[in-house]
C-alpha positions as CSV (number, residue, x, y, z in Angstrom):
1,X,-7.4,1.4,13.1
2,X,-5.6,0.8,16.5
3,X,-1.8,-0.5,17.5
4,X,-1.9,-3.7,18.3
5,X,1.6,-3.7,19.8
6,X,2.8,-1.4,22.3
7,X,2.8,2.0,21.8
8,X,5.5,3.4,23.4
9,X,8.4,1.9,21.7
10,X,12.1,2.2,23.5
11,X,14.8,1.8,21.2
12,X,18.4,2.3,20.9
13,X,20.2,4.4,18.1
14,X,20.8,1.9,14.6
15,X,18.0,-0.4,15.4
16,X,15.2,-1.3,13.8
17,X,11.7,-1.2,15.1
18,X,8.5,-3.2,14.2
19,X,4.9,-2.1,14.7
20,X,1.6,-3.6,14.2
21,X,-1.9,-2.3,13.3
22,X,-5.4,-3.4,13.3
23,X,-6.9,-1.7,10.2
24,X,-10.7,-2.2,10.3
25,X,-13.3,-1.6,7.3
26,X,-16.3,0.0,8.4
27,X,-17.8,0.3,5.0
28,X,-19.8,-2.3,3.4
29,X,-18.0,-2.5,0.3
30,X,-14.6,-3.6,-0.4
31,X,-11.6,-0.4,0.1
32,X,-8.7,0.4,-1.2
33,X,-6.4,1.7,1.6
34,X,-3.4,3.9,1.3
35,X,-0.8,3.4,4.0
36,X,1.5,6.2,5.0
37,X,4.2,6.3,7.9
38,X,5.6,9.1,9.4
39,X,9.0,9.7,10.9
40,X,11.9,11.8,12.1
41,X,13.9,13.2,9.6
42,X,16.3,10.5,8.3
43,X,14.8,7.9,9.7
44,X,13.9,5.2,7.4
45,X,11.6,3.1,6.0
46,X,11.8,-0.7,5.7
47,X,9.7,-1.9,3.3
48,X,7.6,0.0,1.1
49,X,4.2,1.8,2.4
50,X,1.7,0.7,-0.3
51,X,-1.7,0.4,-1.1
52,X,-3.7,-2.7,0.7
53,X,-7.4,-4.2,0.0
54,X,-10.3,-4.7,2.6
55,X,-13.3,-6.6,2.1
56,X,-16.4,-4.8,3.3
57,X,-16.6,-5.1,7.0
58,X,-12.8,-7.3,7.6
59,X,-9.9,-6.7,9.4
60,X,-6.2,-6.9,8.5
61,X,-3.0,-7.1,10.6
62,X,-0.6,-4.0,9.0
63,X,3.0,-4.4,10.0
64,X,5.7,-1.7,9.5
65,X,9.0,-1.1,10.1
66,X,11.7,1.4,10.5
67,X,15.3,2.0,11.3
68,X,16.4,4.5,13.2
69,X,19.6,6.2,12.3
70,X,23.0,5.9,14.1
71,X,23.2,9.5,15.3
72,X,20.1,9.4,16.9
73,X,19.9,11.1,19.9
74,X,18.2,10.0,23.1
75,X,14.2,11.4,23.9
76,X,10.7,11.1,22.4
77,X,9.8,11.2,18.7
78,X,6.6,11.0,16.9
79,X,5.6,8.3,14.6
80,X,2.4,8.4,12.4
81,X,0.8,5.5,10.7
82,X,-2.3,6.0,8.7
83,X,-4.8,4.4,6.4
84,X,-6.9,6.7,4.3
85,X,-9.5,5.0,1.2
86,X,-8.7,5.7,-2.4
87,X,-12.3,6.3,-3.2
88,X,-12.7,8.9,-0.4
89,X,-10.0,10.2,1.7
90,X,-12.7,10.6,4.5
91,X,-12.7,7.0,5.4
């Protein structure tokens, strides 16, 4: 998997933000993928993260989205978004 937009993201407090991702299968059969998204404390999801299908060897386009709270204060935070297989979690 790797960002296809940019990773450093500037905001301002009450805003939404949108991300993209490249997920990739590697395998050659078809995967279930489980998304998950990290994020500060109170920050919230748009959109649920769910569970997306990849025929062996394809690509898909994974967009996410998040709003950041009101109070939010000014600096650097950390957001995670993964992919992990349903059949094994080391994929």
């Amino acid at each position: 998997m790797r960002a296809v937009s940019a990773t450093l993201v500037e905001t301002e407090p009450g805003r939404i933000v949108s991300a993209s991702f490249l997920v990739t299968s590697k395998t050659d059969q078809e995967e279930e993928f489980i998304e998950s998204l990290s994020l500060p404390a109170d920050w919230q999801v748009i959109g649920p993260m769910t569970s997306i299908t990849i025929p062996p060897r394809e690509k898909q386009v994974r967009i996410v989205a998040f709003l950041t709270p009101a109070n939010t204060s000014t600096g650097s935070y950390k957001i995670t978004y993964s992919v992990r297989s349903q059949r094994d979690y080391g994929i």
